[in-house]
N, C-alpha and C positions, 0 to 999 in steps of 0.2 A: 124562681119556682123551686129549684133545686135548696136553695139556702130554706126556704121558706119548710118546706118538707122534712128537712136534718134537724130544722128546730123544734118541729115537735116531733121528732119519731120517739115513743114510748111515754109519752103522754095524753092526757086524757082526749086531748085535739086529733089525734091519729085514730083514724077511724079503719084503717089497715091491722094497723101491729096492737096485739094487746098490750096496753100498761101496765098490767098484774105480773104476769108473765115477765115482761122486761125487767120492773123493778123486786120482782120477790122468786121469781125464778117457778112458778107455779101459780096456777090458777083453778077454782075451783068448781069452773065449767068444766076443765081439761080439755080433752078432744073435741065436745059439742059446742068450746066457745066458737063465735060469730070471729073473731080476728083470729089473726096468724099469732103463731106461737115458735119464732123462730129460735133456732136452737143455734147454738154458736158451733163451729166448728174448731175452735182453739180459745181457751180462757185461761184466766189463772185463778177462776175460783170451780172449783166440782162441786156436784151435789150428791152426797148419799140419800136415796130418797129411803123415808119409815124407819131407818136403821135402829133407833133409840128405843126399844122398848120400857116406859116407865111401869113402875111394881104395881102405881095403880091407874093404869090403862083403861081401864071398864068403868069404873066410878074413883074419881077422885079421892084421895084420901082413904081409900078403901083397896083391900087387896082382894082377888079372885074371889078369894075363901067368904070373903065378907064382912075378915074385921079390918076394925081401924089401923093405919099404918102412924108412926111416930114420920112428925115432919125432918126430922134428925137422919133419920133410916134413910129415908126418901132422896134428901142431898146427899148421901154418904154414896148410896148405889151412883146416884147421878155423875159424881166426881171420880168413884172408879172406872165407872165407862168414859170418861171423861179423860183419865188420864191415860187406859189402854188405847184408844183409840187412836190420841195425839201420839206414840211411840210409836203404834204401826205405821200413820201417816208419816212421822218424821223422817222412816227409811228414806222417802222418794223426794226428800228437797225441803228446803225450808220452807216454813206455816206463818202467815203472816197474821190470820184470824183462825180460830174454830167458832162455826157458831152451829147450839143445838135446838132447836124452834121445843116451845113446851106447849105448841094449838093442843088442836083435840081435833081440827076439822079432816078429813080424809086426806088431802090433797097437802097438809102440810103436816101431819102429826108423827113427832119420830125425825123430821127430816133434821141434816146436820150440811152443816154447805162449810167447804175447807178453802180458803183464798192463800194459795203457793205466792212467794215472792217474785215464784217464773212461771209463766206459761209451761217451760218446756217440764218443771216440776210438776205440773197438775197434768202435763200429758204424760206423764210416767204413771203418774199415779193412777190415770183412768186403766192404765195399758195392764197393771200390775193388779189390779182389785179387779177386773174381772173372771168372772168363774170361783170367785173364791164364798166363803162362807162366814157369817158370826153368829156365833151363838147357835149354829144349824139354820140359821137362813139365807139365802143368796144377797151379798151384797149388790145394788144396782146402782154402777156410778156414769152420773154421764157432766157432761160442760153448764154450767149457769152462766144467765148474763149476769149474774148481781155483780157489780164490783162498787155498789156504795152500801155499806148495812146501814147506814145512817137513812136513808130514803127511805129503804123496807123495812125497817121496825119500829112498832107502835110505840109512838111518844107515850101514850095516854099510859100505854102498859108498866111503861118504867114510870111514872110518876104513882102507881096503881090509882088510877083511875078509870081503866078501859071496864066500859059498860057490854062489850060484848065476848069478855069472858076467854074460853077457850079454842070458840068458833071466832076469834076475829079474823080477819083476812091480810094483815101484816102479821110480821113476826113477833111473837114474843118469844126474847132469848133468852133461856137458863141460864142463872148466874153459877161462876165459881168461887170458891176462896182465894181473897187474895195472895195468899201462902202459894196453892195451887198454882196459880197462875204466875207466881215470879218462879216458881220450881222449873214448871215447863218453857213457857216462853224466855224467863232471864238467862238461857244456856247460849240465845243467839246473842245479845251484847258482850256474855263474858267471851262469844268465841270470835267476835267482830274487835273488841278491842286484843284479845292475841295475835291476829292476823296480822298487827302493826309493828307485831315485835319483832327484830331480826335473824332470833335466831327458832320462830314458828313458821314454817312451808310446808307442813302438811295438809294437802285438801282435805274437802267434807269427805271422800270416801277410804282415804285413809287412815281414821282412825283404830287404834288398837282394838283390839277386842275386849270384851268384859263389860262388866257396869251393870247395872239393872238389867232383869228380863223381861220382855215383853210381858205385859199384864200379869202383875201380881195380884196377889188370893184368886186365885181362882177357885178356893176351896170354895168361898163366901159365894160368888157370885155364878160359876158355872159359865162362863164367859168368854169365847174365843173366837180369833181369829184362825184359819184353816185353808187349806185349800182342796180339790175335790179330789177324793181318795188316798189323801193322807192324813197322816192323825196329828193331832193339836199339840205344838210344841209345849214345852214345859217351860215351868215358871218358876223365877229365882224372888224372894222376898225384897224388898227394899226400905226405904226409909222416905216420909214425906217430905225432909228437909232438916239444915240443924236448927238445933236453939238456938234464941238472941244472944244468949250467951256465948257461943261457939263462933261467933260472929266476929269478924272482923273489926275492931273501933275505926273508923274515919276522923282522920287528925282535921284539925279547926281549920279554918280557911284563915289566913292572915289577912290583916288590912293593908291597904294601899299604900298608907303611910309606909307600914312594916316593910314593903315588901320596895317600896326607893330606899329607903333606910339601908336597905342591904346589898340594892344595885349601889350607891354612893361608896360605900363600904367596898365591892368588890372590884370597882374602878380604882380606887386607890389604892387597893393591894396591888392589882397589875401593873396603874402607873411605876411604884415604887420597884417589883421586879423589873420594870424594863429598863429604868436608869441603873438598877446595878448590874443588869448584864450590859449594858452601853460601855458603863467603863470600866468593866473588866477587858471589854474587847479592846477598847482602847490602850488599857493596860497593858494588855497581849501585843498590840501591835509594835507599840512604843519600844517594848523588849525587843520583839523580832529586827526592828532599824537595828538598833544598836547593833547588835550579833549580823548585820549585813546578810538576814534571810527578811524574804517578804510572801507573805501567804493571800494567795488570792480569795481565799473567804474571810480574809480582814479586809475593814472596809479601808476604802483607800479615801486620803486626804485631799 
């Protein structure tokens, strides 16, 4: 009975725990649904719920005012919150995922859910984002169960074909640049593969200071993180990343052949050094007889 119950707990067959809830972290009963909505006491994914305000929030494509917005404009702002939000989060542990939902439906719109590589990472981060502020709104972070986006996001959506729009009830996730996305997330390969080298021992928290500010333009965007009754740090400019050109080349991969070709070649150097230090030693020792000294690190006959 017990086996039988764990197989479907948060599936359609659990007539207790919602499936919505379980798999997308939100559901759009909320409080009046019929099932439990159980909330995790330790996860390694958060949810910032509504946090994302898009330019056109009211009518798609359209701003407040009424006119049309350039679809260019739209991912630009997108990818600025996009990248200030990943520097803040990055303080409290390494991001395994960012993901920002683009609904429209109340229960999911705005929402951005962060999956830490640690639990005890996503419990710092619940510990530290509370009471604080973006943009002049109250951040509200608390624990999700999602830890598959693969189950909670609409297949249909990423092929575009989902017929229900911006009310669907998975997620559809806003995409990044992939620029964007090797800037941010490729600092954790380059700092995994340092870690291996022996003369790098410094932890993640002791890194030097410097380097980017937390959310640049702010001129553009009006944009900030805060906490309550202090005013908004300042912002240092930065750079999206270099050119292909300023790029490193990666040298050719050799072939297999090439590469016995050169062990063959290196074994026969060292054969060759080890016969002439053999009879040198030999050489040495044969002098030492004669002269009626004998040294115990020649080898004896």
């Amino acid at each position: 009975m017990a086996e039988h119950l764990a197989s479907i707990f948060g599936t359609e067959k659990d007539r207790v725990n919602c499936p919505f809830y379980f798999k997308i972290g939100a559901c759009r009963h909320g409080d009046r649904c019929s099932r439990l909505h159980t909330k995790p006491s330790i996860s390694p994914t958060i949810l910032l719920s509504n946090m994302y305000q898009r330019p056109d929030m009211i009518t798609p494509g359209v701003d407040p005012q009424g006119q049309p917005l350039d679809p260019r404009k739209i991912q630009e702002h997108f990818e600025d919150f996009y990248e200030d939000l990943f520097e803040e989060l990055n303080k409290y542990g390494e991001i395994e995922s960012l993901n920002i939902c683009d609904n429209l439906a109340d229960h999911m719109v705005g929402n951005v859910y962060v999956q830490y590589r640690e639990e005890e990472h996503a419990a710092n981060a619940v510990q530290n984002l509370g009471g604080r502020f973006y943009a002049g709104r109250p951040i509200i972070a608390d624990f999700s169960p999602v830890t598959d986006f693969r189950e909670a996001t609409c297949r249909q959506y990423e092929e575009n074909v989902c017929n229900r729009g911006g009310y669907c009830n998975f997620m559809h996730l806003k995409k990044i640049s992939r620029e964007l996305r090797r800037q941010l997330f490729g600092r954790y390969r380059r700092r995994r593969s340092r870690s291996h080298s022996p003369n790098r021992h410094r932890g993640y928290g002791e890194r030097p200071p410097g380097g980017r500010g937390f959310g640049r333009r702010d001129d553009d965007r009006g944009q900030r993180f805060h906490d309550r009754g202090r005013r908004p740090r300042s912002r240092s400019p930065g750079r999206r990343g270099r050119s292909p050109a300023e790029r490193r080349e990666i040298p050719a991969r050799e072939s297999s052949v090439e590469r016995r070709a050169k062990i063959e070649q290196w074994n026969r150097e060292r054969e060759q050094v080890g016969s002439v230090n053999n009879t040198n030693d030999q050489d040495a020792y044969e002098i030492n007889v004669r002269n009626g000294e004998e040294y115990d690190d020649y080898p004896q006959q």
